[in-house]
N, C-alpha and C positions, 0 to 999 in steps of 0.2 A: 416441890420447888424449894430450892435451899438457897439461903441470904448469904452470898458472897461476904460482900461488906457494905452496911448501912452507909448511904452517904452523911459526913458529918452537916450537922446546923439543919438537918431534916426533921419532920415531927418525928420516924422511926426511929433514928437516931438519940434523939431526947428522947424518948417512950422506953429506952433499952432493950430495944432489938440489936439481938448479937450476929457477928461471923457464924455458918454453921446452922445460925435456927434454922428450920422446917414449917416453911407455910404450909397450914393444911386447910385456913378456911378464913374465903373472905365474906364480911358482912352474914357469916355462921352458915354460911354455902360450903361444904369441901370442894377442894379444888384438884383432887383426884381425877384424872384424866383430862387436864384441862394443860394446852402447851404455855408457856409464860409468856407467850404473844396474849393470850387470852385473860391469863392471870393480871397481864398489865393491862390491859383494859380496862376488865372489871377492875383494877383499885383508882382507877381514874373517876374524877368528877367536879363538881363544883367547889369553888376556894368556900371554904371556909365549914365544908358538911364534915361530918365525922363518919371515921370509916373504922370498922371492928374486923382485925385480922387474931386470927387465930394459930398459935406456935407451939411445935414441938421442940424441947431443949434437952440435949444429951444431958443426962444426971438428972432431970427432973424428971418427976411423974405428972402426965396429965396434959391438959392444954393448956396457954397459956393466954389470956386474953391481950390485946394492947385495941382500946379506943383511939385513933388520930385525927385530928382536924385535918385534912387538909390542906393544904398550901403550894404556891407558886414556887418551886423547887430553883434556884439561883445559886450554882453553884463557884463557890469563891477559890478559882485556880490559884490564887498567892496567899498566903497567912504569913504573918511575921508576929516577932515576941522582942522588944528590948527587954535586955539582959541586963545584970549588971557589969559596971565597968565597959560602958560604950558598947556592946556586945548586943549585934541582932541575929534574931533564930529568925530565921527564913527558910519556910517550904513550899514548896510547889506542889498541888495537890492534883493538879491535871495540866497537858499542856495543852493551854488554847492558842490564838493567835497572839493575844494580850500580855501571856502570862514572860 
């Protein structure tokens, strides 16, 4: 199972989990023959437990560990940045109804 893209403000995200890695094991289970309907399951659970995935990363050797907490996943469809010189960055990171 290979990581698209970490959503931002995620614990994976802060953990640095990259584009590209390679889930091979959650909670030190491989996850070999397992579909990502199943893989999302198992990383499902209680807020605030800590969950240990285990990553393969082109160029590196070995496994790679990340511990995460958990958490209610709330993702923020608008970001903005004032700039200098009255100047706003505005991106739209998904389109909801809201956004």
């Amino acid at each position: 199972i290979y990581i698209i893209t970490p959503i931002e403000d995620t614990p994976a995200f802060r953990a640095g989990i990259k584009p590209k890695d390679k889930l091979v094991e959650i909670n030190h289970e491989p996850v070999i023959g397992m579909s990502l309907e199943q893989a999302t399951e198992k990383m499902r659970g209680k807020v605030g437990e800590i969950i240990n995935l285990g990553i393969l990363r082109d160029g590196e050797e070995g496994v790679k560990y990340f511990s995460l907490k958990r958490e209610i996943i709330k993702v923020k469809p608008v970001k903005f940045e004032l700039l200098a010189g009255n100047y706003a960055y505005v991106r739209l990171t998904q389109f909801q109804k809201r956004s």
